[in-house]
C-alpha positions as CSV (number, residue, x, y, z in Angstrom):
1,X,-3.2,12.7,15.1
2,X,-5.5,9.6,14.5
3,X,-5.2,7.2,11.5
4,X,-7.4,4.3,11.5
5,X,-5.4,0.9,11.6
6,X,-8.1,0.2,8.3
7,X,-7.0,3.3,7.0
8,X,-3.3,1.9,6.9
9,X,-4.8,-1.8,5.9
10,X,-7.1,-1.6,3.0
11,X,-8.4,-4.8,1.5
12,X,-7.9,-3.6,-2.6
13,X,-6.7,-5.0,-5.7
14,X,-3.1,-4.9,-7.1
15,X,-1.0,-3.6,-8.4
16,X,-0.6,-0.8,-6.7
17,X,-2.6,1.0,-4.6
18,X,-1.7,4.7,-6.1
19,X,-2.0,3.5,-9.4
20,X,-5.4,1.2,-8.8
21,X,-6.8,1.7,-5.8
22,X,-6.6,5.5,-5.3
23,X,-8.3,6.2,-8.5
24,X,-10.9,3.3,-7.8
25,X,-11.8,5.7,-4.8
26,X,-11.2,9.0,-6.7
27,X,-14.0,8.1,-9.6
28,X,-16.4,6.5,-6.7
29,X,-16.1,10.5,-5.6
30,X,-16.3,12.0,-8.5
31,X,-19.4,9.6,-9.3
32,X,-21.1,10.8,-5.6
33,X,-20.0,14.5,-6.8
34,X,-22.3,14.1,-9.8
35,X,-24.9,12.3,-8.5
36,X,-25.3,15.8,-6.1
37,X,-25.4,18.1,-9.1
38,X,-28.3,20.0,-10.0
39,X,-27.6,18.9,-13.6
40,X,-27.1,16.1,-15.2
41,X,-23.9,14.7,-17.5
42,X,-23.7,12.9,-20.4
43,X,-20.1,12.1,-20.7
44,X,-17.1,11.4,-18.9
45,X,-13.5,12.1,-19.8
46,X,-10.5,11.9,-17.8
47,X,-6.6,12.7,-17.8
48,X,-3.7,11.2,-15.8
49,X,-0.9,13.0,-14.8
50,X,2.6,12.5,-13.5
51,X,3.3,9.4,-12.4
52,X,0.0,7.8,-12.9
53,X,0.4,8.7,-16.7
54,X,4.5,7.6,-17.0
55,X,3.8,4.2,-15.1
56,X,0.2,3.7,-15.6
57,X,-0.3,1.7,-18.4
58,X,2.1,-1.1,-16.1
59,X,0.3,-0.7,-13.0
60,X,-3.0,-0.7,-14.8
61,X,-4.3,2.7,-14.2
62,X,-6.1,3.2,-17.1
63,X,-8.3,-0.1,-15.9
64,X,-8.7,1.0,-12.9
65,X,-10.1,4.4,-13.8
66,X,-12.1,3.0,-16.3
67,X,-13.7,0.4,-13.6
68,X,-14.1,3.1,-11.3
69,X,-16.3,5.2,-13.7
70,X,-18.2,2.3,-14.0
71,X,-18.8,1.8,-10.3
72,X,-16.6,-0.8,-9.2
73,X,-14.7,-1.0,-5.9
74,X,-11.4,-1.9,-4.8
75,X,-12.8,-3.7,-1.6
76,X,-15.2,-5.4,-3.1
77,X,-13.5,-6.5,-6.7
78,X,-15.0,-9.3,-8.9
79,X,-11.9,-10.1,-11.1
80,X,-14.4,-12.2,-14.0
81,X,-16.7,-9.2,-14.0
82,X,-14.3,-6.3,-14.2
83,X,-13.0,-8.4,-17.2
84,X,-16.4,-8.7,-18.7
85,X,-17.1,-5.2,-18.4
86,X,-13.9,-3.8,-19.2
87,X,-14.9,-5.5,-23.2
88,X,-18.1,-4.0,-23.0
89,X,-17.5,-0.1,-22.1
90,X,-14.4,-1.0,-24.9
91,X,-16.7,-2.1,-27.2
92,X,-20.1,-0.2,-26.6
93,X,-18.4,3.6,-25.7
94,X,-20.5,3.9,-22.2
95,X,-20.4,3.4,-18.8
96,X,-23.9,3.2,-16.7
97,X,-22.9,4.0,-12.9
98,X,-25.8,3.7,-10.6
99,X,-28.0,6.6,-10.3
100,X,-26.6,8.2,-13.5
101,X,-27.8,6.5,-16.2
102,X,-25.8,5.9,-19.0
103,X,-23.0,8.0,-20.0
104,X,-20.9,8.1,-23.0
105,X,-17.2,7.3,-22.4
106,X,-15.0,5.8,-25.2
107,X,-11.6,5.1,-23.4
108,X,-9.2,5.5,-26.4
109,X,-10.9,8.8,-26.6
110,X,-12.0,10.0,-23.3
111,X,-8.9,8.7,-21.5
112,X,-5.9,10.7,-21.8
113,X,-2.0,10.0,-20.3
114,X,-0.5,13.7,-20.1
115,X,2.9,12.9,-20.0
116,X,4.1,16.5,-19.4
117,X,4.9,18.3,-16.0
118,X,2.8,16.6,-13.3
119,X,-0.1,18.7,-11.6
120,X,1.1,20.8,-8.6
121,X,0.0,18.5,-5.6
122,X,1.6,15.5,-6.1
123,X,3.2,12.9,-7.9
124,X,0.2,11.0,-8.9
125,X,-2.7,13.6,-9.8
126,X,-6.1,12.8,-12.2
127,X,-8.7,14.8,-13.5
128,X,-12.2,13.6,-14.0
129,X,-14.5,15.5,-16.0
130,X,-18.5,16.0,-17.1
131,X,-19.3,17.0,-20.5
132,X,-22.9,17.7,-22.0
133,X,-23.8,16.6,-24.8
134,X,-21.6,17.7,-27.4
135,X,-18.5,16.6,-25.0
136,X,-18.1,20.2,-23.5
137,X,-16.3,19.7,-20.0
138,X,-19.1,20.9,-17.2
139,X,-17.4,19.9,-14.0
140,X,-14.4,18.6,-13.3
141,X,-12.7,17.9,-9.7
142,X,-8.8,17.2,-9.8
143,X,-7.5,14.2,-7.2
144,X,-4.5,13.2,-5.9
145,X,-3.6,9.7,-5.0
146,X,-1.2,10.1,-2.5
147,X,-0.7,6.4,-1.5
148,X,-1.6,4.0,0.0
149,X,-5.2,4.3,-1.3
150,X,-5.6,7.4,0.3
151,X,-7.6,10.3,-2.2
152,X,-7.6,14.0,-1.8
153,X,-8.8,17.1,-3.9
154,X,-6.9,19.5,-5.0
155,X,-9.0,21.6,-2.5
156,X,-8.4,18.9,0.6
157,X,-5.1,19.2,-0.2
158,X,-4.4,22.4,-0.2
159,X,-6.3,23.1,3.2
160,X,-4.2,20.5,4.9
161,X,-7.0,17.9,5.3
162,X,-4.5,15.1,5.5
163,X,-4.9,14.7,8.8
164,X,-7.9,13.4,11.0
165,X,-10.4,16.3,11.3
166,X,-12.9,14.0,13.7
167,X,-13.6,14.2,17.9
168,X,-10.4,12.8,19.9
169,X,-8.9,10.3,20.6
170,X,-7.5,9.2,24.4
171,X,-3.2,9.3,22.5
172,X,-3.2,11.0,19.8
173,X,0.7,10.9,19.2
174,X,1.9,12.7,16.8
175,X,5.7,11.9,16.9
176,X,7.4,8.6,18.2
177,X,8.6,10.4,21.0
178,X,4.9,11.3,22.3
179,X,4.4,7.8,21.6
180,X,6.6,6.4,24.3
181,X,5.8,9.3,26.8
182,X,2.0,8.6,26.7
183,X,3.1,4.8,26.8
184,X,5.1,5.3,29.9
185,X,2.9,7.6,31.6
186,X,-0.5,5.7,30.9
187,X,1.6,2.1,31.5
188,X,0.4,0.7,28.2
189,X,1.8,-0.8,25.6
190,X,1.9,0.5,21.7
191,X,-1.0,-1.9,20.8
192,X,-3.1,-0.9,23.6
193,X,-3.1,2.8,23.0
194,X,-3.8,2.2,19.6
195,X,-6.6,-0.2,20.2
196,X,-8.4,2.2,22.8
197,X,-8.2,5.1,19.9
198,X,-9.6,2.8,17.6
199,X,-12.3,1.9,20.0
200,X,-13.1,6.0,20.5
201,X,-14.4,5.4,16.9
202,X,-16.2,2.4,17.0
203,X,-17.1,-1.0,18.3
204,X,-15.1,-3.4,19.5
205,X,-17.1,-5.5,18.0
206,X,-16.6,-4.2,14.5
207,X,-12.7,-3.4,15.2
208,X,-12.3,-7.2,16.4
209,X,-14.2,-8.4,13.0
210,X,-12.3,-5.9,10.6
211,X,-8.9,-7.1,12.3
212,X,-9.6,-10.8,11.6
213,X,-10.4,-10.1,7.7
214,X,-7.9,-8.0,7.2
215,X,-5.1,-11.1,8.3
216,X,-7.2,-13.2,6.7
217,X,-7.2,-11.3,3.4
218,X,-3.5,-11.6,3.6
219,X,-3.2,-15.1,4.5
220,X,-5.2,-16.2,2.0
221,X,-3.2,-14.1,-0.4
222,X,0.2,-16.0,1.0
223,X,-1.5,-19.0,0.0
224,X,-3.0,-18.3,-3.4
225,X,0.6,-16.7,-4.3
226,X,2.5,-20.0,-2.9
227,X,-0.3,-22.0,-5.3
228,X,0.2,-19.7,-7.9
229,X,2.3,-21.0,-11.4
230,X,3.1,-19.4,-15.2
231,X,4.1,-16.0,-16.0
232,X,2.7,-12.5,-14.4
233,X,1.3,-10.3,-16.8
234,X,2.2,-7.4,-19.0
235,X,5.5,-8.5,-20.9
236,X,8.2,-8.6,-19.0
237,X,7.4,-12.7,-18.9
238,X,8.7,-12.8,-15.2
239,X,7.9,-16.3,-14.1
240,X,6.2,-17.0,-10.6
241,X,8.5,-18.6,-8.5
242,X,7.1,-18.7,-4.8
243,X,5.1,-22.1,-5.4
244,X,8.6,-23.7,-6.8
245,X,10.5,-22.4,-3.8
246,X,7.8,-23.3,-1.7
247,X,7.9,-27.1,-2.1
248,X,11.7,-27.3,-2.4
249,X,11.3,-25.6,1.4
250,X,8.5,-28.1,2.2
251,X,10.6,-31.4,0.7
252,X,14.0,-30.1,2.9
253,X,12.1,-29.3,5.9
254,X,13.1,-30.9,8.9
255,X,16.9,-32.6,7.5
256,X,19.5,-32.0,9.7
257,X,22.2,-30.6,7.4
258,X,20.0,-27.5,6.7
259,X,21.8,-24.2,6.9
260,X,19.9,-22.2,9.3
261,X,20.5,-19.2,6.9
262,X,17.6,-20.8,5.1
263,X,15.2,-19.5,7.3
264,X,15.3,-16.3,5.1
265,X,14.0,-18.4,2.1
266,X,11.1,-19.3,4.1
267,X,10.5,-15.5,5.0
268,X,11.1,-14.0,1.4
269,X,8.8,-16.6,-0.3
270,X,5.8,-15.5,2.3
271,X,6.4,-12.3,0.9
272,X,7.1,-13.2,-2.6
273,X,4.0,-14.8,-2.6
274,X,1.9,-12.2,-2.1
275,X,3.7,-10.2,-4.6
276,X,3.1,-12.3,-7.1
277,X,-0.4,-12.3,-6.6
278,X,-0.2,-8.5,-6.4
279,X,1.3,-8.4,-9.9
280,X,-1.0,-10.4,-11.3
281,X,-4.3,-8.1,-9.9
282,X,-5.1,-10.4,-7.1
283,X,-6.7,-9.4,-4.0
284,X,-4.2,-7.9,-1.0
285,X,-4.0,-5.8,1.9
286,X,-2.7,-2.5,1.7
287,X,0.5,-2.6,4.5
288,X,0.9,0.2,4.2
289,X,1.1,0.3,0.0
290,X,0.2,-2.3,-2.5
291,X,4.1,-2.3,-3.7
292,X,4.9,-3.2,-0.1
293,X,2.2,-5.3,0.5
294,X,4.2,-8.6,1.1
295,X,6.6,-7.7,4.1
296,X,3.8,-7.3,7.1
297,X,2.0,-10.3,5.9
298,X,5.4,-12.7,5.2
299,X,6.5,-11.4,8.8
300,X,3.5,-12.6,10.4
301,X,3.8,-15.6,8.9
302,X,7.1,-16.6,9.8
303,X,5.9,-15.5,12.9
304,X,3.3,-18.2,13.3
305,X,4.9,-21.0,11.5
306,X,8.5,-20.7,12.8
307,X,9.1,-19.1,15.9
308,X,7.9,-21.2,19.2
309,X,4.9,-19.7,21.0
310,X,3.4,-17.9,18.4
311,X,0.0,-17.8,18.3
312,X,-3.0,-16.5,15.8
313,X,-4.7,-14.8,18.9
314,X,-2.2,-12.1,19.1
315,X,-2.0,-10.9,15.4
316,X,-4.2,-8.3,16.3
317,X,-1.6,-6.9,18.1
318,X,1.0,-7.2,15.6
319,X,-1.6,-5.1,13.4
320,X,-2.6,-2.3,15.8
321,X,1.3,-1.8,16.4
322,X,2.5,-1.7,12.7
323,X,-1.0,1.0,12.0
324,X,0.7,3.0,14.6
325,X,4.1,3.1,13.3
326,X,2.9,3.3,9.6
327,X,0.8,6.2,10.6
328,X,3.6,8.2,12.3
329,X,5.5,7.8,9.0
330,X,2.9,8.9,7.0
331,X,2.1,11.9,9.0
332,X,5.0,12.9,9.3
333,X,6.8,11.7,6.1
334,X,5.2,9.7,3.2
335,X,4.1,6.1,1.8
336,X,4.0,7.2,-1.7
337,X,6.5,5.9,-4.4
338,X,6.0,8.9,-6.3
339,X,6.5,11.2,-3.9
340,X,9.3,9.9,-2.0
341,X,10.7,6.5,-4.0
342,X,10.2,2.6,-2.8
343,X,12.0,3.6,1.0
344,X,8.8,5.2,1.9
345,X,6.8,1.9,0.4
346,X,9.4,-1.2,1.4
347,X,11.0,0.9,4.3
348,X,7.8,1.9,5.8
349,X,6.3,-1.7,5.5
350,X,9.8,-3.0,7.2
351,X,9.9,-0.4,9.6
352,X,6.1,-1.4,10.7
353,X,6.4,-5.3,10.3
354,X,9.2,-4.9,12.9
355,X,7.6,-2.7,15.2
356,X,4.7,-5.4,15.1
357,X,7.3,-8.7,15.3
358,X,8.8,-7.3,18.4
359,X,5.4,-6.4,20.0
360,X,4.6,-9.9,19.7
361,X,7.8,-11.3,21.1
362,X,7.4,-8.9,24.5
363,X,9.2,-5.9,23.6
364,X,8.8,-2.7,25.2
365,X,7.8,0.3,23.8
366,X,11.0,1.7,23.1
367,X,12.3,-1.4,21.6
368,X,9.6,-1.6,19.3
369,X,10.4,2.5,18.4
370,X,13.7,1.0,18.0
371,X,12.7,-2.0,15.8
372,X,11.2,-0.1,13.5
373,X,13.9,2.5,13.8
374,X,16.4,-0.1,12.7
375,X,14.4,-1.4,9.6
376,X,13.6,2.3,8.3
377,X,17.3,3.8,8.5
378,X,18.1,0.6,6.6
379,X,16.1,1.4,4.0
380,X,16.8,5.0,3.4
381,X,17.5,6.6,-0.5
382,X,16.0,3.7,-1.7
383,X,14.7,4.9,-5.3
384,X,11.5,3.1,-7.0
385,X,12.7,2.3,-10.5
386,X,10.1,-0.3,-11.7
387,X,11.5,-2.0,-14.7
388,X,8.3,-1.4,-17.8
389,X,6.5,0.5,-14.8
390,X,5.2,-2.7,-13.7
391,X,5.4,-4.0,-10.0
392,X,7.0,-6.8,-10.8
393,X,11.1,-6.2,-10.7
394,X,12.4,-5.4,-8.3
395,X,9.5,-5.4,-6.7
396,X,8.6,-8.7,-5.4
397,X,11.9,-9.8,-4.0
398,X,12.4,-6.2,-2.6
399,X,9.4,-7.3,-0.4
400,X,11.3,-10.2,0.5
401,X,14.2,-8.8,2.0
402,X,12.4,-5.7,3.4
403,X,10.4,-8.9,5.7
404,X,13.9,-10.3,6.5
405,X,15.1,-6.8,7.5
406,X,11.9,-6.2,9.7
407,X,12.8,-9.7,11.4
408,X,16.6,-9.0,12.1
409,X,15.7,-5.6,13.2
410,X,13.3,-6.7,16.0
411,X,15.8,-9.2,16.8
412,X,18.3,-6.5,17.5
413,X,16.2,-4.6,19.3
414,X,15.0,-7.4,21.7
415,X,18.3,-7.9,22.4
416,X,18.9,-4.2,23.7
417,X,17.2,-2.1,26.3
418,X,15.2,0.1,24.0
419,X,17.8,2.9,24.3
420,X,19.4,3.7,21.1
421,X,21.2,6.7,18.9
422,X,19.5,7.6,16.4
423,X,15.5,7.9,17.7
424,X,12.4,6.8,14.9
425,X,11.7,10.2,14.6
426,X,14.8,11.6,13.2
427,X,14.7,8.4,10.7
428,X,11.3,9.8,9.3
429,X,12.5,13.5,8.6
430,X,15.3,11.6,7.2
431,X,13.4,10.1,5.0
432,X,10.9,13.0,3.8
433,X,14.1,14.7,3.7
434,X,15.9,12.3,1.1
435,X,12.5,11.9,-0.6
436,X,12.5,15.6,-1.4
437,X,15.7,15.9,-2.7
438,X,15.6,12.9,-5.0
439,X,15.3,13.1,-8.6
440,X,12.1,12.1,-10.3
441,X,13.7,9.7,-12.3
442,X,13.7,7.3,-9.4
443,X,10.3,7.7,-7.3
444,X,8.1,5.7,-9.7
445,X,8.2,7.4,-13.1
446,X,10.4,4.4,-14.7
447,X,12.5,7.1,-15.9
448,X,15.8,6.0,-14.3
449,X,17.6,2.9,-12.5
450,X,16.8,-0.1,-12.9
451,X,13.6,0.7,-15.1
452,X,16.5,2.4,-17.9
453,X,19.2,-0.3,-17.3
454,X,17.7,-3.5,-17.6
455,X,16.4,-4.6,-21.3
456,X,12.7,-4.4,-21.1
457,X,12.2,-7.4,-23.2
């Protein structure tokens, strides 16, 4: 089993990577389908299902599909010119992808929520379509955007192709058990084994370089978030409150009555920051969902700025380990709201920003299994119940304390031996477990929770 530690960090736009970025990627395929058709289109139309129709209007998934169709990119998104377009295809009734010339597609026509049962695959399921031109449907391919970014066809899905179908790798560990027997036998640590995989697929070169954006990506994102000021969009009028936190941090910094409990403020604003900035469409990292995107980032952070010794030079490491652990769950588990509520967003980030934290620190491979043991079990049942459907409450502080949960849980496990009862793999089935038998009114549809019992305006 082999997932990229870019395939677990994606540089994307909030706010949500199910909800934006996956069909971002879904309507770049279905654009590359059409470009190899025989024929030509005239039209588009598509239909969102499931949880991307009962919660997309708040994480802006109809804007994101639209953008898509009109060949934009999550990794590469220009915020003033999405906005520009968006008012022209709104206005004009057409989109003009490259290579397909100008196709009609009026979004308060062409662009339908189905708010019935959700399609068969998953959670969060679209349908793009071709029409001629009289608007007869031609093609159509049906995507599933099963989180974190990542897109499959109803066809991919149903042959399995989840799963990396390229040459091997030197550990593929499927299970956090084969993780710490390849570890102990090959006398490497978690980071290592990751990074040679990594490098059985590409330059070190490149993998160095990608590393370094993607923590800058996030930085930058902790820094525009603690900048940040007014109200987030989309109604709820939920003020931005990292910047305000920030400086009342920065002005008690350093006085010798401070409660040390007040570390944690410093960790959840990190976190809160990016949040924020994730609400409002900014640019983040994937880690492993846009939901959850605050906790690996804040962790690091509070990482580099607060503990002793910490330095920039090792954050690589902290990455490769969270990729592994974030792959093992989503192998073997999920990352998807939808499918599985906010513990397999929030608990998988903790359970990785641990893992990572106690890498860093010196831990062993079975403490860091036990790290990120800790922070997932701790998370467990948690239900996504986003108030309006936007990511917004609880959202952004439940990033916060997953970040201070990843930090007490390496802390624990640095002070053990690594050996522990309940093992990281019997968390995970846990978790797909729970997922599985929890009720859709609490894994992302804003049907139930908080999204029913808090006034909406």
């Amino acid at each position: 089993m082999f997932l990229s530690v870019f395939d677990m960090f994606k540089v994307g736009v909030g706010p949500s990577s199910s909800h934006t970025i996956g069909p971002m990627v879904a309507a770049a395929r279905f654009l590359d389908h059409l470009r190899a058709q025989p024929f030509s289109v005239a039209g588009l139309k598509a239909s969102l299902h499931g949880s991307l129709a009962f919660t997309g209007v708040g994480h802006a998934t109809d804007r994101a599909t639209i953008l898509g169709l009109a060949g934009f990119r999550a990794d590469d998104y220009d915020a003033d010119r999405a906005e520009a377009e968006l008012a022209r295809i709104k206005a004009e009734g057409h989109v003009t992808p490259e290579g397909l010339g100008q196709l009609t597609f009026r979004p308060a026509d062409d662009l339908e929520f189905d708010y019935g049962p959700p399609l068969p695959g998953h959670a969060n399921g679209m349908i793009l379509k071709g029409c001629d031109a009289q608007g007869d449907v031609i093609t159509q391919v049906t995507y599933y955007s099963i989180g974190g970014g990542f897109v499959l066809t109803q066809e991919e899905l149903a042959e399995g192709r989840d799963t990396d179908d390229g040459p091997p790798v030197p550990f593929p560990f499927k299970s956090a058990a084969e993780m710490m027997d390849m570890a102990a036998e090959a006398g490497l640590s978690v980071a290592e084994m990751k990074r040679k995989n990594e490098l059985s697929r590409m330059p070190g070169a490149d993998l160095d370089r990608g590393l370094a954006r993607i923590w800058q990506v996030m930085n930058d994102c902790i820094d525009r978030g603690l900048a940040g000021e007014g109200e987030l969009p989309g109604g709820l009028r939920v003020r931005r409150r990292a910047k305000a936190i920030h400086e009342a941090l920065q002005a008690e910094h350093g006085r010798n009555l401070t409660a040390p409990h007040i570390i944690n403020d410093w960790i959840s604003t990190y976190a809160m920051a990016v949040n924020e900035e994730n609400a409002a469409g900014g640019q983040v990292v994937t880690a492993p969902t846009n939901g959850a995107a605050g906790v690996v980032p804040a962790t690091i952070r509070y990482w580099l700025d607060h503990v002793p010794g910490a330095t920039s030079a090792r954050v690589p490491e902290f990455l490769l380990t969270a990729s592994a652990i974030g792959g093992l769950v989503k192998f073997n588990a999920s990352i998807s709201g939808a499918e599985a509520g906010c513990q397999a967003e929030v608990g998988s980030a903790s359970a990785m920003a641990a893992a990572g934290l106690c890498a860093v620190m010196g831990g062993t491979p079975e403490q860091i299994e036990n790290a990120a043991e800790i922070a997932l079990e701790h998370h467990l049942g948690m239900t996504c119940d986003p108030v309006r459907g936007l990511v917004q409450v609880p959202c952004i502080e439940r990033n916060g304390l997953g970040a201070i949960k990843a930090v007490s849980a390496a802390s624990l496990a640095l002070r053990g031996d690594g050996q522990h009862f309940v093992p990281l793999d019997a968390a995970i089935e846990t978790m797909r477990q729970t997922g599985a038998d929890m009720s859709e009114k609490y894994k992302e549809t804003a049907l139930g929770g908080l999204a029913v019992n808090v006034p909406n305006c």
